[in-house]
Phi, psi and omega in degrees: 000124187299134175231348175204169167232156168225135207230116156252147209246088202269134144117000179251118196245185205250080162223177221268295197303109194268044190252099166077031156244069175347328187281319182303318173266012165279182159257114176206095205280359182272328154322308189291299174328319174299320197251006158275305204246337149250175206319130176199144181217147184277157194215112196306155171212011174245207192358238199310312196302354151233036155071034177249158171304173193271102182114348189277121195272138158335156176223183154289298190298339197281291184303320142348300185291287189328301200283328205283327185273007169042061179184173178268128188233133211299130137331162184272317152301352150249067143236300183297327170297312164338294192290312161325300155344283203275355186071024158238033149307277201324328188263000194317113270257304175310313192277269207332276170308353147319291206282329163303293151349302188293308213281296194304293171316288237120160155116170164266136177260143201224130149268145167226128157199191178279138171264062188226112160348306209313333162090011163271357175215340169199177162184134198322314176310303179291005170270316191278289204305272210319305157332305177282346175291335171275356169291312185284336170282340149090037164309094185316323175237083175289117167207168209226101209256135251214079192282129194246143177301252180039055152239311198260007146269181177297072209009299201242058162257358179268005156332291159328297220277280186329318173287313161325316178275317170286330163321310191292329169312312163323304176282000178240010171067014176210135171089159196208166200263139200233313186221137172206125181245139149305156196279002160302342170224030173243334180275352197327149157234337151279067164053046152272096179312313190333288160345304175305302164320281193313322178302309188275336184294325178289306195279351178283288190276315194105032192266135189162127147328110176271133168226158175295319186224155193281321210277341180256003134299319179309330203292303179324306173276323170308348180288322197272339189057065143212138196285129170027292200272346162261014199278128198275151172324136157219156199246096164309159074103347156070033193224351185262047194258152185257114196244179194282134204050030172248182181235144160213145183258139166279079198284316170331117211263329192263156187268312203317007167255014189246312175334237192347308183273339167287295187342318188282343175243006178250304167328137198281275204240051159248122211220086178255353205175131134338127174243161141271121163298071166274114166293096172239143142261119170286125156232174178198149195294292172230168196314147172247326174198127190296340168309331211276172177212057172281176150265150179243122164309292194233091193296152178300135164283156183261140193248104176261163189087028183278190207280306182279351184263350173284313192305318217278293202299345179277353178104357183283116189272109158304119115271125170292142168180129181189171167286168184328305209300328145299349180296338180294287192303286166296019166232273203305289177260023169290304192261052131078060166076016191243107149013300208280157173262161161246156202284152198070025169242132186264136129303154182197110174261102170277139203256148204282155145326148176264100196216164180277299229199183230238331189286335183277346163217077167318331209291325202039223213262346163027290185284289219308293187324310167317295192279001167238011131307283184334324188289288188323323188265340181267020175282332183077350184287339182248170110327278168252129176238134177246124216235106174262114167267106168304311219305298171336306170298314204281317164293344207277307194295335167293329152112003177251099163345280215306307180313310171286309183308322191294337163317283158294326159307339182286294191326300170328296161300354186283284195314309185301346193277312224268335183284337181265324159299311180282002300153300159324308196261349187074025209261170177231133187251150176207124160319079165212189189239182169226338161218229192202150181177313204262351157270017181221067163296357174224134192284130160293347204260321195260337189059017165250220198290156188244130167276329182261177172295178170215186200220030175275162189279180183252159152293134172216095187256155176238112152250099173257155161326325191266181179225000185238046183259150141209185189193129214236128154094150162252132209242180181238164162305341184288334195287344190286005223232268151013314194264292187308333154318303183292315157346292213274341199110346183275158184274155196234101202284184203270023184274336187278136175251002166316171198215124152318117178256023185262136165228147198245140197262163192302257201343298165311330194297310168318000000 
């Protein structure tokens, strides 16, 4: 017997203000009823409370992890900033025989990440400690292939991020900027290879507009009106290409954008693109795929007790389910960074449009995701379906009002679809987001597009059969996992520190 959904809401967050807030200027009337006429409470989706740095915005993968492990959980970016801190990133055992090997051999030593602060897939602080480890290590050819950001940044910081890096070189005498791509196409994760390809031929072949310096390639597409997160291969100084006996580290701490592009240089029998059989050492900052068998600086911790591993054990048949671009969130670090399923949990992957940007179909996949929850909950085959709405997060990152409002308006109707069925069945909907993006389409501060996430709460609503629930308190993403537990009736292990935001009124307790 289906007894709950639980529908995140990737990318929607809570503000007030309706200027550039897509939920607020759609029609979306079925939203607005849920967060008028039932239980609802804000839920923190940054810094500490998900176990991020103070201040720092929620991601997917971070909020994921967070609702499946119903507890806070360190992030891989304070762990690694910790170690840095103290200085023993710098002595860490891997990078050190990484970088030694090269010293003793020959070879180039090659960083590749993103070159951005925001500290959602990387951050400029773990390029300067490595710069400086390779300083201490006396690598004579240091080069740093430079993925720019204006997603989980501002379009045209990346100017900014480059002038920054190269001042550090200069000042430690090590290392020189070699290559520079937007992360559309070195980060892609939805198998668009094409993408991939133009990105490993610059970094492989040297394919690419050569400028003498990165910041006047930056000049250049910006001259061209194309922003950051789009910037076509360039060829820096035309001497950094990664050749048979060099090393290169994978700096990027989050995996799912990494995945697709380390695969082209590790695989064996890969073939998705022509490659070159280069004899390199591949390392990464953390696991990329439990497949690859690189060494990793820093392995996942393991999280027992999650949420879905409580369900499984309770006798609950799962089904996971989003499109491509969310599928990852609602398996992998839905179950606290781990591959593996649990028994009775089912998968459903729907594949996102093939479209360049997100803004030319808001709808994405949406309706299908909708009609094979619906199928799912009126099959009797689940318990539970845990559900993912891309469109918010992914329209949100294009930075186009007009889109994101047609964005939310699907979603509406989605919900009201996914609301009538479980409502049917005599079941419980439980609401939420996992960060905030798509209510701030416009920067307050500059008034042009606002591209990133932010770091306003999420919605967390219960639509139950009964009327004699509430939810008490502003709570974390950690508490959801808590809640919905004392909901079914279920023991709340004690690994979770999430806290039950439900109180049952006399009348339901009689």
């Amino acid at each position: 017997m289906f007894k709950f959904a639980l529908v995140i809401m990737d990318g929607f967050g809570l503000r007030s203000e309706p200027e550039g807030n897509a939920p607020l200027l759609a029609h979306t009337p079925f939203l607005d009823r849920l967060l008028r006429e039932y239980p609802m409470i804000a839920l923190e989706t940054s810094g500490g409370a998900v176990g991020l740095p103070d201040g720092v915005m929620g991601n997917s993968e971070v909020g994921h992890m967070n609702i499946g492990a119903g507890r806070v959980v360190r992030q891989d970016l304070v762990r690694i900033n910790d170690e840095v801190q103290s200085g023993k990133f710098q002595q860490h055992p891997l990078l050190l025989e990484q970088m030694r090997r090269l010293a003793a051999g020959g070879g180039t030593f090659h960083v590749m990440g993103l070159c951005s602060d925001a500290g959602v897939h990387s951050h400029l602080d773990h390029l300067r400690a490595i710069l400086e480890t390779a300083r201490s290590e006396g690598l004579p050819r240091v080069m740093y292939h430079a993925l720019i950001d204006g997603r989980d940044t501002s379009p045209l910081a990346g100017r900014g991020y480059l002038e920054q890096v190269q001042e550090w070189m200069e000042e430690l005498n090590t290392g020189a900027v070699a290559t520079v791509v937007g992360r559309y196409y070195a980060m892609d994760r939805d198998k668009r290879w094409d993408r991939i390809e133009k990105a490993y031929r610059m970094l492989v072949h040297g394919e690419g507009e050569a400028y003498p310096i990165a910041v006047e390639a930056m000049d250049a597409s910006y001259a061209a009106d194309v922003g950051d997160e789009f910037v076509t291969p360039k060829v820096i100084g035309g001497n950094g290409r990664i050749r048979s006996g060099d090393a290169l580290l994978a700096m990027n701490f989050r995996s799912d954008r990494m995945r697709q592009i380390v695969r082209a240089f590790i695989e064996p029998d890969f073939a998705e693109f022509p490659v070159e059989a280069l004899e390199l050492d591949v390392r990464s900052m953390t696991s990329y795929d439990e497949t690859f068998t690189i060494p990793v600086l820093f392995a996942p911790e393991k999280l027992a007790n999650i949420f879905p591993e409580v369900l499984s054990q309770a006798g609950y048949r799962q089904l996971r389910l989003a499109e491509t671009e969310k599928y990852a969130h609602v398996t992998y670090f839905f179950n606290g960074g781990d591959e593996k399923t649990f028994p009775g949990e089912e998968r459903i992957l729907v594949p996102s449009p093939k479209v360049a940007t997100y803004d030319l179909q808001p709808s994405m996949s949406a309706q299908e995701v909708t009609d094979r929850g619906v199928r799912a909950i009126e099959s009797g085959e689940f318990e539970a379906l845990i559900l993912n709405f891309a469109n918010p997060d992914m329209v949100g990152h294009t930075g186009k009002l007009d889109a994101a409002i047609a964005a939310m308006e699907t979603i509406d109707r989605c919900i009201g679809r996914l609301l009538d069925t479980v409502q049917k069945q005599g079941a419980t909907l439980f609401l939420t987001s996992d960060h905030g993006n798509i209510e701030t389409m416009i920067d307050p501060e500059t008034g042009q597009p606002h591209t990133a996430h932010t770091t306003l709460p999420a919605p967390f609503i219960v639509v139950a059969p009964d009327n004699n629930i509430r939810l008490e308190g502003t709570g974390k993403l950690a508490d959801i996992a808590p809640t919905i537990l004392a909901y079914l009736g279920l023991e709340v292990p004690p690994e979770m520190t999430g806290v039950s935001r439900l109180v049952r009124t006399p009348s339901y307790a009689a």
